[in-house]
C-alpha positions in Angstrom: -129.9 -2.6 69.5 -128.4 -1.9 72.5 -129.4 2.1 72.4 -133.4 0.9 72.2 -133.0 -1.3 74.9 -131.8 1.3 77.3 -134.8 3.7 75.6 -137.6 1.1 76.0 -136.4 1.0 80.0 -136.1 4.7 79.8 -139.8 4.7 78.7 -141.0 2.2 81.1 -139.8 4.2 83.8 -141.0 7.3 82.6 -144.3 5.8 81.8 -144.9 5.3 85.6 -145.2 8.9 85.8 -147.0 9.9 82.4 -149.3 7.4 80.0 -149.3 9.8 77.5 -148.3 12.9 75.9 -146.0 15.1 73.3 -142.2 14.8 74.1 -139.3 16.4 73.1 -136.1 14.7 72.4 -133.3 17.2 73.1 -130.4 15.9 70.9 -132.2 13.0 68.7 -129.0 12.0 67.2 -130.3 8.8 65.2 -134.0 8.8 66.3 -133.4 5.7 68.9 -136.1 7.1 71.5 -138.4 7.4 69.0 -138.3 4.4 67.2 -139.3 2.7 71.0 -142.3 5.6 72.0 -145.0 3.8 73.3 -148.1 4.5 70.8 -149.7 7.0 73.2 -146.7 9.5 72.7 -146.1 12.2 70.0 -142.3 12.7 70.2 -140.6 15.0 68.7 -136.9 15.3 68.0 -133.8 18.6 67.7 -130.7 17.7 66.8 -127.8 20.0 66.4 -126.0 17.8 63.8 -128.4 16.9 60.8 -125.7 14.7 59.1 -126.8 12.4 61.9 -130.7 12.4 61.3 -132.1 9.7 59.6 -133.9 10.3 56.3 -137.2 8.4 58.3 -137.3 11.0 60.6 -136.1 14.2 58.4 -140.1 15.2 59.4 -139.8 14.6 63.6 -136.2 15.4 64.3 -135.6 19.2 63.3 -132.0 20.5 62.8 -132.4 22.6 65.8 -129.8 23.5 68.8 -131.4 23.8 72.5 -130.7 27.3 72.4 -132.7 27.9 69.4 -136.1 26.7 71.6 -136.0 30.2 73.6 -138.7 31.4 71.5 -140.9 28.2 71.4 -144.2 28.9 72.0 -144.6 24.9 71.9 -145.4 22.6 75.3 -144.4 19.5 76.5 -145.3 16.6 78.5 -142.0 15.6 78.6 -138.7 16.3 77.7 -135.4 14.5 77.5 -131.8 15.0 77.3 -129.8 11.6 76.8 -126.4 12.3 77.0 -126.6 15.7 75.8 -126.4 18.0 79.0 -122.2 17.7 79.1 -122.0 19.1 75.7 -123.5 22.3 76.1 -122.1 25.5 76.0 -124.1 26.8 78.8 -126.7 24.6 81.3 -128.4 27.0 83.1 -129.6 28.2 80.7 -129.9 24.8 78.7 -131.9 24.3 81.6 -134.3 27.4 82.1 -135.4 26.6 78.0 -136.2 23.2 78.9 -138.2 24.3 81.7 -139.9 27.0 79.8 -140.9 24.7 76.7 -142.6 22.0 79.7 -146.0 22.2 80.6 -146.6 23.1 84.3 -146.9 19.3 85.2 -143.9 18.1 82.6 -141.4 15.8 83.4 -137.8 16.5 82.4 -135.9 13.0 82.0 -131.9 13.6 81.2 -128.7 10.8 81.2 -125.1 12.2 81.6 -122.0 10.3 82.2 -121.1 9.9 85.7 -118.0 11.5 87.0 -118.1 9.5 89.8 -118.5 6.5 87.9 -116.1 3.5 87.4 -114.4 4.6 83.5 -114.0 8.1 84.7 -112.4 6.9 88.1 -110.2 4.4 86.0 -109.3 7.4 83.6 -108.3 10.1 86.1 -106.2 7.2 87.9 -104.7 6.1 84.6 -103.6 10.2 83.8 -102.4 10.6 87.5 -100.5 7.2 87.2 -98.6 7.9 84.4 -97.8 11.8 85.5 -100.2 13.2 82.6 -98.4 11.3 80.2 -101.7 8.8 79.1 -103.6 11.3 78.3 -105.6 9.1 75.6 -108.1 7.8 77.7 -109.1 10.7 79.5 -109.2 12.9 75.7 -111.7 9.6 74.4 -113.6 9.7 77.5 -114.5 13.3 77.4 -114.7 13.2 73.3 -111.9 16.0 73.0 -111.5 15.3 69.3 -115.3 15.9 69.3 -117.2 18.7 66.8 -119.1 18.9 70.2 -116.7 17.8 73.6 -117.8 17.4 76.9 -117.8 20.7 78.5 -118.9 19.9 82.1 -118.7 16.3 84.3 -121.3 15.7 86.6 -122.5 13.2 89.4 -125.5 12.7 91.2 -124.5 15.2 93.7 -123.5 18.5 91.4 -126.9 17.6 89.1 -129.5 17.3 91.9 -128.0 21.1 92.9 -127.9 22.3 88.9 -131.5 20.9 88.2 -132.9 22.3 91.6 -131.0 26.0 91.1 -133.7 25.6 87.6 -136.7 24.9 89.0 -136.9 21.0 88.8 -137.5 19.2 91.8 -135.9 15.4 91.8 -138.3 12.3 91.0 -135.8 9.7 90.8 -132.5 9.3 89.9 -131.0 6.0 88.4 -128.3 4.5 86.6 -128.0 3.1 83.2 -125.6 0.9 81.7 -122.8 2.4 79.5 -121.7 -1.1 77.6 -123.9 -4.1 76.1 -122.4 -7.1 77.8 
């Protein structure tokens, strides 16, 4: 519940730029943005780990890596990473395929954990604290234990320059809760 909350707001915000269209879903995981699309919207869904697709959408959500798009001949109104662009092996170019499968007026709507943020703050204090010792928190945070890690931390500084140095000029840039309360 508390994933298609933050989707339906995702929507409503995207939905002040675009009424309707075909999306991609870089990184479906469960199908959670597509169970909230707004009727007007043909979504579509990758997702590098198929254990995690739902038999529902073994049709919409393809078992498909971002990397595997660079011959997609396929356009999009929109497409969206959510919490996907710290996992991959390489963003640029993550990036420039992203770019390349958006049509010339496409909107490219990504989330990302803040390194700047309060948890990662608390983490990096909590490691220097206890001289490296507590390295738990820091090893959950960035899912080290992960089949798929977090390879880069970013803020709202770093990603404005990464999205700019690919062609994306910035709309808005938001924040999104990271607990149900």
């Amino acid at each position: 519940p508390f994933r298609k909350r933050v989707f339906k707001k995702n929507w409503k915000e995207i939905l002040a730029y675009k009424s309707t269209g075909k999306a991609l879903d870089i990184g479906a995981s469960m199908g959670w943005f597509l169970d909230v699309k707004p009727s007007k919207w043909t979504v579509f869904g990758i997702e590098k780990y198929s254990a995690s697709i739902p038999s529902k959408y073994k049709k919409t959500i393809k078992e498909l890596d971002i990397y595997d798009l660079v011959k997609s001949k396929s356009k999009y109104d929109l497409v969206t990473m959510w919490n996907v662009i710290e996992h991959l092996r390489d963003p640029n170019e993550a990036l420039q395929i992203a770019n390349s499968v958006l049509d010339k007026e496409g909107i490219l709507a990504l989330s990302f954990p803040n390194s700047s943020g309060l948890m990662n703050r608390f983490s990096y204090l909590l490691f220097d604290a206890s001289f490296g010792l507590l390295k738990r928190q820091l090893y959950v945070l960035f899912q080290i234990d992960s089949a798929s890690p977090h390879l880069f931390h970013y803020n709202a500084t770093n990603m404005k320059l990464l999205l700019e140095k690919n062609g994306f000029s910035i709309l808005k840039i938001g924040e999104q809760p990271i607990l149900d309360a």
